[in-house]
N, C-alpha and C positions, 0 to 999 in steps of 0.2 A: 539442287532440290533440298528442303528443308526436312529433316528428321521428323516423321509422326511420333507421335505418343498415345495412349490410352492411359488412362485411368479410372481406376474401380475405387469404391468403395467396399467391401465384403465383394458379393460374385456381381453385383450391380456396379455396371458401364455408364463412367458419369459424362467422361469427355473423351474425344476421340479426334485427332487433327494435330498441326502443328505446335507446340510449347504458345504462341502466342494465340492459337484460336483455342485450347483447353482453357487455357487463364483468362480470355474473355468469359468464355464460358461460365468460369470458376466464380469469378472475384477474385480472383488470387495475382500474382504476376507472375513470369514467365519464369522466372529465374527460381519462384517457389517448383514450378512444376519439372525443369530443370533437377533440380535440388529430390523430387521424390523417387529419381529414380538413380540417385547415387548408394553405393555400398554404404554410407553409413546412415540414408536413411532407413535402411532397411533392415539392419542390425538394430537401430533403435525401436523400430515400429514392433520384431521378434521378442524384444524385449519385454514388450507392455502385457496388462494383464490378458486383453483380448485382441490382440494381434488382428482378429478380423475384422476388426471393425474400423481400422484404420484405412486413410485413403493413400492408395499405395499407384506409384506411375510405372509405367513399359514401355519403354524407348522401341518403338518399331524401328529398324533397322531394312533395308533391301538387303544386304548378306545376310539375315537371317533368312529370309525367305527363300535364298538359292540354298542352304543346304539343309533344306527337306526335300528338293529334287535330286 
């Protein structure tokens, strides 16, 4: 089963599904969206002047989902 992801921009949900159905989505490729949800894009993103405005990814995982039960 292939890893979901979301991705926001600020609290707005731009794409939600697989790295390859986001970056249809997107215009982007996969490997961009891939890439948004690594530790240094996000040490980069912290960095900028308005951090919220940046599009930022969430690797849905199923082990995250079992430990809030």
């Amino acid at each position: 089963m292939a890893a979901e992801f979301a991705i926001y921009k600020g609290d707005e949900m731009l794409a939600l599904g697989t790295a390859k159905e986001c970056a249809k989505k997107l215009g982007v490729t996969k490997e961009y969206i891939y890439w948004l949800t690594m530790p240094t894009a996000k040490r980069r993103f912290a960095k900028r002047m308005h951090p919220e405005r940046c599009t930022v990814g969430v690797r849905l995982d199923k082990e995250d989902e079992d430990e809030d039960i």
